[in-house]
DSSP file (Angstrom, degrees, kcal/mol; ACC not computed):
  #  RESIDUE AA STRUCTURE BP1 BP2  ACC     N-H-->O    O-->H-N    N-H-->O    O-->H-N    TCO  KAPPA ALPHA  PHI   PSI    X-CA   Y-CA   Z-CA
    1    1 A X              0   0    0      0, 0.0     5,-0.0     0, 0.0     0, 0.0   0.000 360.0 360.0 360.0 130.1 -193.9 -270.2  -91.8
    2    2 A X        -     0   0    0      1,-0.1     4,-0.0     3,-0.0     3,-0.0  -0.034 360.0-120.9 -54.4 149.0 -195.3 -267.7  -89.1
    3    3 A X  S >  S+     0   0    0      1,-0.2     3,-0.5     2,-0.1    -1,-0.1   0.620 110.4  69.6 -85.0  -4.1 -197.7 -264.9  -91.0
    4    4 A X  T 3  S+     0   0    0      1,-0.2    -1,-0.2     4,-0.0     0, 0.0   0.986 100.2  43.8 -64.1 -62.3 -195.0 -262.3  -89.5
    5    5 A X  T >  S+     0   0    0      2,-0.1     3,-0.8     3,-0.0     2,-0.7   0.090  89.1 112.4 -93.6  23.0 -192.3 -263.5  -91.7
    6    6 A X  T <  S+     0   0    0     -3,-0.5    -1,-0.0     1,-0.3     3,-0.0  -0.802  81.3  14.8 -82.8  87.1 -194.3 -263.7  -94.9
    7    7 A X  T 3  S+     0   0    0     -2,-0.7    -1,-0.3     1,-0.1     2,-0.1   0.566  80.7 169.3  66.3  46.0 -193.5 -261.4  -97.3
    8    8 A X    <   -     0   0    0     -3,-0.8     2,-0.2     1,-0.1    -1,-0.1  -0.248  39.7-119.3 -70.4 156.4 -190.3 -260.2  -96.1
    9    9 A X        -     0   0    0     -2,-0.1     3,-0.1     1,-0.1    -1,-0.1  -0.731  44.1-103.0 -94.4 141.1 -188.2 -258.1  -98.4
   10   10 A X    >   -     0   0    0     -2,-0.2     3,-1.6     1,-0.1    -1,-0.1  -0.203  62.3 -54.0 -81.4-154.9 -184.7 -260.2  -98.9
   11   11 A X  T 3  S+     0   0    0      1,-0.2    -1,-0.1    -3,-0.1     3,-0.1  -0.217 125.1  26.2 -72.5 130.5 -181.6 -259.0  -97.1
   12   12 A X  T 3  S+     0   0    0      1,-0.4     2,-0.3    -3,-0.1    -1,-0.2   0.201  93.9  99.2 113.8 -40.6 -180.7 -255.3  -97.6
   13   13 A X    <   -     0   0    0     -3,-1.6    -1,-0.4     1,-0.1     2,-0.2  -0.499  59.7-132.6 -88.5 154.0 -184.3 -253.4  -98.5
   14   14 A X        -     0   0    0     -2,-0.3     8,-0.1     1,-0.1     7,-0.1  -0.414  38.4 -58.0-102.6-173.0 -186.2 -251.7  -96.2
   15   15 A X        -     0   0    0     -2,-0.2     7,-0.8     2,-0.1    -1,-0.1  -0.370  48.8-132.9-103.3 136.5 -189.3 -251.5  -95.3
   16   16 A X  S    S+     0   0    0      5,-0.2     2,-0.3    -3,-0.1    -1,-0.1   0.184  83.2  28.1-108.3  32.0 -191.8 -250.5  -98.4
   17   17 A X  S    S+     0   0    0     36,-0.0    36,-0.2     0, 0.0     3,-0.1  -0.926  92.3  55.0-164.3 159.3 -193.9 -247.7  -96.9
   18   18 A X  S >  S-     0   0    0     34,-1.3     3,-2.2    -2,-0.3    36,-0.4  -0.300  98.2 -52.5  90.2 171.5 -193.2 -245.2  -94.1
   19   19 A X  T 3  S+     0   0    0     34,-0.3    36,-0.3     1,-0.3    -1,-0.1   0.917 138.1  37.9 -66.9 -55.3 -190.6 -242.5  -93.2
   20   20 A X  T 3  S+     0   0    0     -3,-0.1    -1,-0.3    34,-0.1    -5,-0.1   0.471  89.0 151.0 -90.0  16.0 -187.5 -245.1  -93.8
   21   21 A X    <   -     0   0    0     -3,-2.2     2,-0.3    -7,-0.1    -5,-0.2  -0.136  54.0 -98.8 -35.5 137.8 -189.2 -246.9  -97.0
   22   22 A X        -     0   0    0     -7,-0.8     2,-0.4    -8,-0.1    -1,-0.1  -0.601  36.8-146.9 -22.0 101.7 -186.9 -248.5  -99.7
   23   23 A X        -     0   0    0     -2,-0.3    -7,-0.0    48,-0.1    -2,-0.0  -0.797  15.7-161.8 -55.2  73.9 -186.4 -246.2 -102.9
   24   24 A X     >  +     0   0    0     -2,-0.4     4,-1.1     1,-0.2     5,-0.0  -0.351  23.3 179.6 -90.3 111.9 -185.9 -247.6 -106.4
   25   25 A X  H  > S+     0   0    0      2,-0.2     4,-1.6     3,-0.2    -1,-0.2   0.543  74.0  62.2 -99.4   3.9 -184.5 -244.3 -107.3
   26   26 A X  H >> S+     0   0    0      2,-0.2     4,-0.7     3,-0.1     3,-0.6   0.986 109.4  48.8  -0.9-106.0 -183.9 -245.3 -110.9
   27   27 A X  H >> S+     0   0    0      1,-0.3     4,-4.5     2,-0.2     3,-1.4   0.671 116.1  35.4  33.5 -89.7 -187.6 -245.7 -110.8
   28   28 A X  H 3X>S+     0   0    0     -4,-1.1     4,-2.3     1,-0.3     5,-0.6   0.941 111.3  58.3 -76.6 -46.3 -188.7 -242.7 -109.4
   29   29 A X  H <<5S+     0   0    0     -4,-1.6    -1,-0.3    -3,-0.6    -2,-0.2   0.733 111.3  52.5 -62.9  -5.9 -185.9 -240.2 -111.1
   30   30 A X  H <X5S+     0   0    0     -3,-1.4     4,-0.9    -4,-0.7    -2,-0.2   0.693 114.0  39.1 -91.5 -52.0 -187.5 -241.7 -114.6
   31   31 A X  H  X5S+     0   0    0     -4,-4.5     4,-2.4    -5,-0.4    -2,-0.2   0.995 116.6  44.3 -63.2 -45.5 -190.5 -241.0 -113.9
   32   32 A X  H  X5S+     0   0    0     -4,-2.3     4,-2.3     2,-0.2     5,-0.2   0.722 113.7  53.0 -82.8 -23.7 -190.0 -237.7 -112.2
   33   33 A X  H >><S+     0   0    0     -5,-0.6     4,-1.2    -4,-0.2     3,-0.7   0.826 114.1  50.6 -71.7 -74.3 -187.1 -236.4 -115.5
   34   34 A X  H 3X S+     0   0    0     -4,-0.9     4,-1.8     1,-0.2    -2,-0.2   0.534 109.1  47.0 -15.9 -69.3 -190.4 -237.6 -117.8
   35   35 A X  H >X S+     0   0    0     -4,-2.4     3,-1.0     2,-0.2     4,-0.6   0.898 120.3  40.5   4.7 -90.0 -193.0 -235.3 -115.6
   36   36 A X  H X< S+     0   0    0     -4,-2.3     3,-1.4    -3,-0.7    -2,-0.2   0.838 117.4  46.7 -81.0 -61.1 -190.6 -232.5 -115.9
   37   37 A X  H 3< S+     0   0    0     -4,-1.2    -1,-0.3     1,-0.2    -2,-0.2   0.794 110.3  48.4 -31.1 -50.7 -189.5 -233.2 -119.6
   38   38 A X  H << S+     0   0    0     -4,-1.8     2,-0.2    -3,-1.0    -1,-0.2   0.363 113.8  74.5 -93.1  13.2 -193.1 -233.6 -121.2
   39   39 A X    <<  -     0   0    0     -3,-1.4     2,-0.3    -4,-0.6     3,-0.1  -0.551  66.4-139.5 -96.1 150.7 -194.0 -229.8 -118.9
   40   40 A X  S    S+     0   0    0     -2,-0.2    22,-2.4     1,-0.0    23,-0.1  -0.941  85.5  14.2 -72.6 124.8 -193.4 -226.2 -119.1
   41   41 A X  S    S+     0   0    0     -2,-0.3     2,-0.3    20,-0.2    19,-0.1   0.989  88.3 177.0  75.3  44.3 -192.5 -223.9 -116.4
   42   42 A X        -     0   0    0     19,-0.2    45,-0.6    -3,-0.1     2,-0.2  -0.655   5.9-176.4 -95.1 150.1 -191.8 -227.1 -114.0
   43   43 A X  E     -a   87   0A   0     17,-1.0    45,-0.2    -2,-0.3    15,-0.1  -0.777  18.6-130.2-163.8 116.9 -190.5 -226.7 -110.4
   44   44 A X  E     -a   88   0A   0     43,-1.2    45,-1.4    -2,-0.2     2,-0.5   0.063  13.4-169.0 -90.4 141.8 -189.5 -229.0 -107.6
   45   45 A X  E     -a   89   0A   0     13,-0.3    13,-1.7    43,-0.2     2,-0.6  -0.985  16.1-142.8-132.7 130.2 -190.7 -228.9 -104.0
   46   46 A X  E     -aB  90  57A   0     43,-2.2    45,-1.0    -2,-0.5    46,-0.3  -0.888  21.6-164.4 -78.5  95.1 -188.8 -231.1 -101.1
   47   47 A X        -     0   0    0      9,-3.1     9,-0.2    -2,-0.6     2,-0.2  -0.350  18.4-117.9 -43.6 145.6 -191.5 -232.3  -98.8
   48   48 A X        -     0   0    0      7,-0.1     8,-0.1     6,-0.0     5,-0.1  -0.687  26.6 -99.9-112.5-151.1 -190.4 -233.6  -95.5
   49   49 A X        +     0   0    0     -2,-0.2     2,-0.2     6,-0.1     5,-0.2  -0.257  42.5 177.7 -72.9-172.9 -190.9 -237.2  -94.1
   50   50 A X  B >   -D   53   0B   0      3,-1.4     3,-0.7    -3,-0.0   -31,-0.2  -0.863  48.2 -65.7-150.7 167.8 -193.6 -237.5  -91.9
   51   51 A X  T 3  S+     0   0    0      1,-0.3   -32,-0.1    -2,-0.2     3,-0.1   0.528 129.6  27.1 -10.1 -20.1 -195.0 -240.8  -90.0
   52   52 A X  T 3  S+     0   0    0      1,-0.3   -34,-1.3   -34,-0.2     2,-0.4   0.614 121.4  40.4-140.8 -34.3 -196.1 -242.5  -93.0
   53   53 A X  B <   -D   50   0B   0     -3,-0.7    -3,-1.4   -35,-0.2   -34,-0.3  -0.878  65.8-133.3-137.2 148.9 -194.1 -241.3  -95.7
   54   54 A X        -     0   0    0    -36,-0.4     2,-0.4    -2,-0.4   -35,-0.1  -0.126  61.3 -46.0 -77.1-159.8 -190.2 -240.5  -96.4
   55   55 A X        -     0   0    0     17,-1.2    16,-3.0   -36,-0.3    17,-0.4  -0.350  63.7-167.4 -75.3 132.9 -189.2 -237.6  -98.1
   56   56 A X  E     - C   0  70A   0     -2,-0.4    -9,-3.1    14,-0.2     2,-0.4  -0.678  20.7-146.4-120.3 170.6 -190.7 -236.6 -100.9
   57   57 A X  E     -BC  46  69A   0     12,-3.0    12,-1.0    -2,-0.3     2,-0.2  -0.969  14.8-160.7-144.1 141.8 -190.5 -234.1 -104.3
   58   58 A X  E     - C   0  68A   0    -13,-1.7   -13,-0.3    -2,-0.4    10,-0.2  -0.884   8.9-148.3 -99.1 100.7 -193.6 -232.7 -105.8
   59   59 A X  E     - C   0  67A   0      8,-2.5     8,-0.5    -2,-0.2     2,-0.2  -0.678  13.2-169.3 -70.7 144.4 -193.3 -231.4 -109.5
   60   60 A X        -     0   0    0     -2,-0.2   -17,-1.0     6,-0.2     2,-0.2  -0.683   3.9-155.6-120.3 174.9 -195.4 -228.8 -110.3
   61   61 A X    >   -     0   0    0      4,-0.4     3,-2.1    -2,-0.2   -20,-0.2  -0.858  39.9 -85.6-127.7-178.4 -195.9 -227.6 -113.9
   62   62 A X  T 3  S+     0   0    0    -22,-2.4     2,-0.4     1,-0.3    -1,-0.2   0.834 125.9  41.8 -39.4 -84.1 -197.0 -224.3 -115.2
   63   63 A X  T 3  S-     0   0    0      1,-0.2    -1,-0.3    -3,-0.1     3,-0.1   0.168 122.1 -93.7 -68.5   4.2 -200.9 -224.8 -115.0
   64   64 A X  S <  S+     0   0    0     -3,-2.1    -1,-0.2    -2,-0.4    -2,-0.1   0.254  77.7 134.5 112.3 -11.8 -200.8 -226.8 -111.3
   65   65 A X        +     0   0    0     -5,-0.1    -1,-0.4    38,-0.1    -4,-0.4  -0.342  33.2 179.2 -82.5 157.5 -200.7 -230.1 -112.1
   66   66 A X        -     0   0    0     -6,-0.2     2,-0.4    -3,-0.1    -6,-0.2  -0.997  24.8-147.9-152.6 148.5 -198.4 -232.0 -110.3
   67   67 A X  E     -C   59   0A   0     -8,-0.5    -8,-2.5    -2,-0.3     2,-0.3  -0.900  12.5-155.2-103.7 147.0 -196.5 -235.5 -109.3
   68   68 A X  E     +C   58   0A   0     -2,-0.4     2,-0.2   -10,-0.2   -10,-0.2  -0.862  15.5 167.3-113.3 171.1 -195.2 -236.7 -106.5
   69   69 A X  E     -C   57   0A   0    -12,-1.0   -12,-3.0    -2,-0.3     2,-0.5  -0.941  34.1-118.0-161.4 148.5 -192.4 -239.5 -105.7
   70   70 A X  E     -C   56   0A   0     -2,-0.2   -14,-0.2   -14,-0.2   -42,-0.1  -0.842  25.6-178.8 -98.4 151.4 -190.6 -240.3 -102.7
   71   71 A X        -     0   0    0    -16,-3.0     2,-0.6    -2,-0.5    -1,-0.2   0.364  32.4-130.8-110.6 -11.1 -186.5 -239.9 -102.5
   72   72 A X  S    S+     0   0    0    -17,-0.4   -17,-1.2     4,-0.1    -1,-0.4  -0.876  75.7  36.7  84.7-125.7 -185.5 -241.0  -99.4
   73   73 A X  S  > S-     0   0    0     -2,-0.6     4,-1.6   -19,-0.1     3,-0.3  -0.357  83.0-111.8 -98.9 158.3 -183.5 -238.9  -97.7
   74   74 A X  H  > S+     0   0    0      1,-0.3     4,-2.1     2,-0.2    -1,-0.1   0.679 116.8  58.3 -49.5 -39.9 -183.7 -234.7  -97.8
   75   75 A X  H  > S+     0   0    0      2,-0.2     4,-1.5     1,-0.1    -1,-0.3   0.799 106.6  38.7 -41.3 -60.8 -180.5 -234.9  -99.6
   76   76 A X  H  >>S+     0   0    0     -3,-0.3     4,-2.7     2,-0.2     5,-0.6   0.910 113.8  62.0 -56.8 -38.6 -181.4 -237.0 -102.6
   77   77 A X  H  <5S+     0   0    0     -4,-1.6     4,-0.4     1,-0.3    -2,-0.2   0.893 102.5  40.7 -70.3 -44.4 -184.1 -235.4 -102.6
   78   78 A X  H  X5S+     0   0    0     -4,-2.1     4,-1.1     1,-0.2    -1,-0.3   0.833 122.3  41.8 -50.5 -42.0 -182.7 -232.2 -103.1
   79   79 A X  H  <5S+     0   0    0     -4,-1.5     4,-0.2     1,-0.2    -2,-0.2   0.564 109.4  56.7 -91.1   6.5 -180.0 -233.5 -106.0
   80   80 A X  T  <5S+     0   0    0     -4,-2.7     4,-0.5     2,-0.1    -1,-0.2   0.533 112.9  45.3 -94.5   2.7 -182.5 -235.8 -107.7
   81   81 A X  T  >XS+     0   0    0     -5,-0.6     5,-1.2    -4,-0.4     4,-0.6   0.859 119.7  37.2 -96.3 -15.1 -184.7 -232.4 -108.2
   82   82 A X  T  <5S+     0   0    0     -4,-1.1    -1,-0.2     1,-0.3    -2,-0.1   0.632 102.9  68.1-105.2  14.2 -182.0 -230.1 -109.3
   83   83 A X  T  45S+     0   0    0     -4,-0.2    -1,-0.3     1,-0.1    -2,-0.2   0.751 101.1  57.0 -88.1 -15.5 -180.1 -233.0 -111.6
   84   84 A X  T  45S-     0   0    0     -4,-0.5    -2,-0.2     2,-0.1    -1,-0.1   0.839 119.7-122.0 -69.4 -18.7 -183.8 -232.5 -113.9
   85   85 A X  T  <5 +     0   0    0     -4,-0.6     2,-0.4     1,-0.4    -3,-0.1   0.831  66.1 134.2  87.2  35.8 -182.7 -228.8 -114.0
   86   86 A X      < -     0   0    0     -5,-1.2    -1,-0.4   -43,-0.0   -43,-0.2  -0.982  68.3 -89.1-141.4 156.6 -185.8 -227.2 -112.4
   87   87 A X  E     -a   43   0A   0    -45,-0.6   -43,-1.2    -2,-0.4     2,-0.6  -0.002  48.6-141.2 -45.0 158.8 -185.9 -224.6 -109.6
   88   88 A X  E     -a   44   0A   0    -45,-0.2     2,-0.2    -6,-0.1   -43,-0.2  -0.931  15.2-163.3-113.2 107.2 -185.8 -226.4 -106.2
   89   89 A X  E     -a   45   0A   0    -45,-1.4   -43,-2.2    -2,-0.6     2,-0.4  -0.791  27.8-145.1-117.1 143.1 -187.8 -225.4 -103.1
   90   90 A X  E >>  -a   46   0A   0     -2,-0.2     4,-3.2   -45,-0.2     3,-1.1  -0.958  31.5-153.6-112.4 109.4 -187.5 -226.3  -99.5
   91   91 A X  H 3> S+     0   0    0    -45,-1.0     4,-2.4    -2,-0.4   -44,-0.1   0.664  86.0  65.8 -96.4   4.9 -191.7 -226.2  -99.1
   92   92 A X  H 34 S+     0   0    0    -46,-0.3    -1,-0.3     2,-0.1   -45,-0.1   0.579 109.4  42.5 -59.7 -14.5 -191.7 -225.4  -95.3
   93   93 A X  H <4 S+     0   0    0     -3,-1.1    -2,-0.2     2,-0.1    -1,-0.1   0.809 131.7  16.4 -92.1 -63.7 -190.2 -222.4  -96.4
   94   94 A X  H  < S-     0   0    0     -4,-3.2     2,-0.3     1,-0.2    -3,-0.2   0.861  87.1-147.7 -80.2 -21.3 -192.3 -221.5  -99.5
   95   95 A X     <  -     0   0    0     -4,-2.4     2,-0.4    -5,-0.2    -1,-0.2  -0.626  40.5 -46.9  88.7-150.2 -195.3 -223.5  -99.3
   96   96 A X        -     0   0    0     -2,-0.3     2,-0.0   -51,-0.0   -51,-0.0  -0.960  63.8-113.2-117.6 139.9 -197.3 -224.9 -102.4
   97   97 A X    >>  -     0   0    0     -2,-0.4     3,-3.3     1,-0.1     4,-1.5  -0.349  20.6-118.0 -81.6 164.2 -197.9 -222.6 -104.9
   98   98 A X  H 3> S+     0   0    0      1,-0.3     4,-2.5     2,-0.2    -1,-0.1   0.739 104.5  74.5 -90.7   1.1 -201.3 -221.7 -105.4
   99   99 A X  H 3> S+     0   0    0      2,-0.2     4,-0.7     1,-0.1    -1,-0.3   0.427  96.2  58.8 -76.2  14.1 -201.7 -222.9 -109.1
  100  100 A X  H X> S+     0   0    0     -3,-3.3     4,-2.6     2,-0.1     3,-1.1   0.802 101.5  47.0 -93.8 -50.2 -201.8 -226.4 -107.4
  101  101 A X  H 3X S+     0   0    0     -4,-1.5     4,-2.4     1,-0.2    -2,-0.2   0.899 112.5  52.6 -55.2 -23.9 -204.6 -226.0 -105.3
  102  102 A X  H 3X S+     0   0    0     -4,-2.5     4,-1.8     1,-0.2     5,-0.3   0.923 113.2  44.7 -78.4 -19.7 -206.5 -224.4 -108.5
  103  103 A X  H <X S+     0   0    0     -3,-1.1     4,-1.5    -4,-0.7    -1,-0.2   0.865 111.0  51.8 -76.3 -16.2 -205.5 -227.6 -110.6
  104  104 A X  H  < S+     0   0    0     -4,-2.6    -2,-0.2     2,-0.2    -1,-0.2   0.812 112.5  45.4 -66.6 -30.5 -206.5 -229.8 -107.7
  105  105 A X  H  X S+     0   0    0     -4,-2.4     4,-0.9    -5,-0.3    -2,-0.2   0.464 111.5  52.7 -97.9 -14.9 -210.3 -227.8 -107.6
  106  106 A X  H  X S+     0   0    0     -4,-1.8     4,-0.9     2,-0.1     5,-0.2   0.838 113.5  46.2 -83.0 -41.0 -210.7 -228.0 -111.9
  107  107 A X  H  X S+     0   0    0     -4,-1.5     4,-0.7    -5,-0.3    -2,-0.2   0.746 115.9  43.7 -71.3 -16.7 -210.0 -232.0 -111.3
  108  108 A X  H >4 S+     0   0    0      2,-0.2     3,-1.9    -4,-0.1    -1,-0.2   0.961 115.7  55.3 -72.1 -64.0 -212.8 -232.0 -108.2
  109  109 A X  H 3< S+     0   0    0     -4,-0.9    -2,-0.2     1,-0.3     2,-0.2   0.749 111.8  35.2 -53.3-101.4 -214.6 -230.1 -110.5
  110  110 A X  H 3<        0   0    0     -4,-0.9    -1,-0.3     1,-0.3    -2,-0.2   0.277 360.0 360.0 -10.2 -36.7 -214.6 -232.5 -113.4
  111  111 A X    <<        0   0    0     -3,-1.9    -1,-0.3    -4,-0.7    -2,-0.2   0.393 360.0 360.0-124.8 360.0 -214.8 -235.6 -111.9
């Protein structure tokens, strides 16, 4: 077998990194309801794709911490953030709020 075709995905997936990547959204909405469940004050941001990655939403919680997960298209992305029941944000419009960068600079800090 040619090293090209080695580790093909079978008939039907896509590709598993980049803009048009495969989504086990079962997966990623399980994680992302958890996140939002085991939080206060949680709120959804739509990324969009870029070169390397599809679309994604970023949970934030009250204090900055955050996940991310990719959804696949701008669409999902949008009903898998507001089927958790948290605010939804388009973040070319609003940006990232600034209690992520300060939880991102106490974890620098720490570690």
């Amino acid at each position: 077998m040619a090293w090209w075709k080695r580790g093909r995905k079978g008939p039907g997936r896509g590709p598993s990194d980049g803009p048009n990547m495969a989504v086990d959204q079962r997966a990623v909405r399980k994680h992302l309801a958890d996140f939002a469940a085991s939080r206060r004050g949680v709120e959804a941001y739509v990324e969009p794709p870029t070169n390397v990655t599809a679309t994604t939403v970023i949970l934030i919680a009250h204090d900055g911490e955050w996940t991310r997960r990719a959804a696949g298209t701008r669409q999902s992305a949008f009903d898998l953030a507001a089927s958790l029941g948290v605010p939804v944000y388009d973040v070319l419009q609003t940006g990232y709020p600034n209690r992520m960068r300060e939880w991102n600079s106490r974890q620098r800090k720490k570690g």
